[in-house]
N, C-alpha and C positions, 0 to 999 in steps of 0.2 A: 203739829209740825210733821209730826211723822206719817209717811203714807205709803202703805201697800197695796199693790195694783196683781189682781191674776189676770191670766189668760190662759188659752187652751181646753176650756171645758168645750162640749158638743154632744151629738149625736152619734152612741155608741150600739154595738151587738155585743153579744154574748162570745170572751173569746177575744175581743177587741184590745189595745193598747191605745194609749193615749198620754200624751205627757202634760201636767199643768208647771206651767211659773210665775213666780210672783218678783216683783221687782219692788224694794225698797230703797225709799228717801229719807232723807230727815233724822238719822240716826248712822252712828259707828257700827255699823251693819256687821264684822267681824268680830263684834266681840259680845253679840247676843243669842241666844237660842231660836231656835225659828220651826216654824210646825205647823202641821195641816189637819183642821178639823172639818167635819160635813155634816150640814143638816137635812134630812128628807121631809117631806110631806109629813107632818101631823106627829113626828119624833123628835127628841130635845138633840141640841149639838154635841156632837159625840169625836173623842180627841181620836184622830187617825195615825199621825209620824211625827216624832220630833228629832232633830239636828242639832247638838251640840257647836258654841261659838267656833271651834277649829274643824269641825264635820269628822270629828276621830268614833264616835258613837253617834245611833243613833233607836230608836225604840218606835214601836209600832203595838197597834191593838192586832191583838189575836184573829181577827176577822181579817185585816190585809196581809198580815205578816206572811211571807212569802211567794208574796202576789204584787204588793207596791215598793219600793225602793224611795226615799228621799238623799235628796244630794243637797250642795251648796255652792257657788264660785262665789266668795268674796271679793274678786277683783270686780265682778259684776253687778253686784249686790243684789243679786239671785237665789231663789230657793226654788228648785223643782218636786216634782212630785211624777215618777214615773209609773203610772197603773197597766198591770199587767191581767190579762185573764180574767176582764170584768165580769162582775155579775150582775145580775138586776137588782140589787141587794147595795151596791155601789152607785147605783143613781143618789143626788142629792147636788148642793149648793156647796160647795167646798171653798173652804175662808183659808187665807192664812193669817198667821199670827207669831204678832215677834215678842222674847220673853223681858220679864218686867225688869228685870235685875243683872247687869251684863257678868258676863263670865257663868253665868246658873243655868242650869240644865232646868229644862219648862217641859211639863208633860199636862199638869191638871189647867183648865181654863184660866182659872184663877191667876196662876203662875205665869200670862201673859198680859200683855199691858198695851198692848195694839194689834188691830182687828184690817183687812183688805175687806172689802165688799162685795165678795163673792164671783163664785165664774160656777154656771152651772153644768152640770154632767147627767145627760138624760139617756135611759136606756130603752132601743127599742129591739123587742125582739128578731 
């Protein structure tokens, strides 16, 4: 029943910004954790941001941290992902995902319990 939808991935440079959003149904969308993980070519999925249910925290891998921002509008039932100062390194399939257990902070795969279908982000020099 539950279903997450991205949009926004494209054709970036190096240096480029770009915002992804994910829109969810089928769940109390304000009272779950929510975050964005990416797969590239021929590497396993790897956790990129996650959003606490009120968006009062939120954590990041070391490799965007300072570079990506995630947000939330629960009136919307929204989760963005703003990338900042991409790199080639940043190409991949970016999923979002909502966490298993409402009120819980989600950071490891495991720890989420629904998957979106990807929006791709390709880098061209």
């Amino acid at each position: 029943q539950v279903q997450l939808v991205e949009s926004g991935g494209g054709l970036v440079q190096a240096g480029d910004s770009l915002r992804l959003a994910c829109v969810a149904s089928g769940l109390t969308f304000s009272r779950y954790a929510m975050g964005w993980f990416r797969q590239a070519p021929g590497k396993e999925r790897e956790f990129v941001a996650s959003i606490t249910w009120r968006g009062e925290r939120a954590m990041y891998s070391d490799s965007v941290r300072g570079r990506f921002s995630i947000s939330r509008d629960n009136s919307k039932n929204t989760v963005y992902l703003q990338m900042n100062s991409l790199k080639p390194e940043d190409a991949a399939v970016y999923y979002c995902a909502a966490g298993r257990t409402p009120f819980i902070m989600a950071i490891r795969s495991s720890e989420f319990g629904s998957w979106g279908q990807g929006t791709q982000v390709t880098f061209s020099p």
